[in-house]
Residue, then its C-alpha position, 0 to 999 in steps of 0.5 A: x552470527x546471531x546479532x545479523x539474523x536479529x537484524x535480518x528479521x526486524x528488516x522484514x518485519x519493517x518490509x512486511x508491514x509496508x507490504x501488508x498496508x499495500x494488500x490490504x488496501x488493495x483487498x480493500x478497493x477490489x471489494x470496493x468494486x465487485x461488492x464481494x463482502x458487503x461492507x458498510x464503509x461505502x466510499x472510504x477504500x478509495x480514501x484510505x490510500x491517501x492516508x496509509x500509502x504514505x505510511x507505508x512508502x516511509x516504512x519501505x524507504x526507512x527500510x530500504x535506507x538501512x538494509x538495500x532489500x528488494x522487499x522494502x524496493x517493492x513496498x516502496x514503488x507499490x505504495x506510490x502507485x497505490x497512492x495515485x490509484x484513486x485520483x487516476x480513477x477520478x480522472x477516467x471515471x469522470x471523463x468517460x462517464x461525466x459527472 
């Protein structure tokens, strides 16, 4: 009994950290847009899903992979969409606005 909780908590921890990339991406371009918090990073949380929502899928999916949990599924699926947030809204802003 005890050996299955120590399973179940290294499963959430995997799950937690794909899901705890996905927010703090998402705070990240949120702040982007409004300018809540003024940040010196400029254009950089518009980048950063490139490079850590592929980090955060493969955590979910090696989750996922091991323990069929619906929080690796939602980190999984998250991640993706996050990952092509960036170049829809390329698309969208260049096409209504122009260059």
């Amino acid at each position: 009994m005890r050996d299955r909780k120590h399973v179940e908590r290294k499963n959430s921890m995997i799950s937690t950290i794909s899901i705890i990339i996905l927010f703090a991406l998402i705070l990240l371009i949120v702040n982007f847009f409004t300018g809540f918090i003024s940040l010196k990073i400029q254009g950089l949380p518009m980048i950063m899903p490139f490079y850590f929502c592929p980090i955060g899928a493969l955590l979910g999916f090696i989750s996922y992979r091991k323990y069929k949990d619906k929080p690796s599924l939602v980190g999984i699926v998250c991640n993706i969409v996050l990952y092509f947030f960036p170049i829809l809204f390329n698309i969208i802003a260049v096409s209504l606005y122009g260059v």
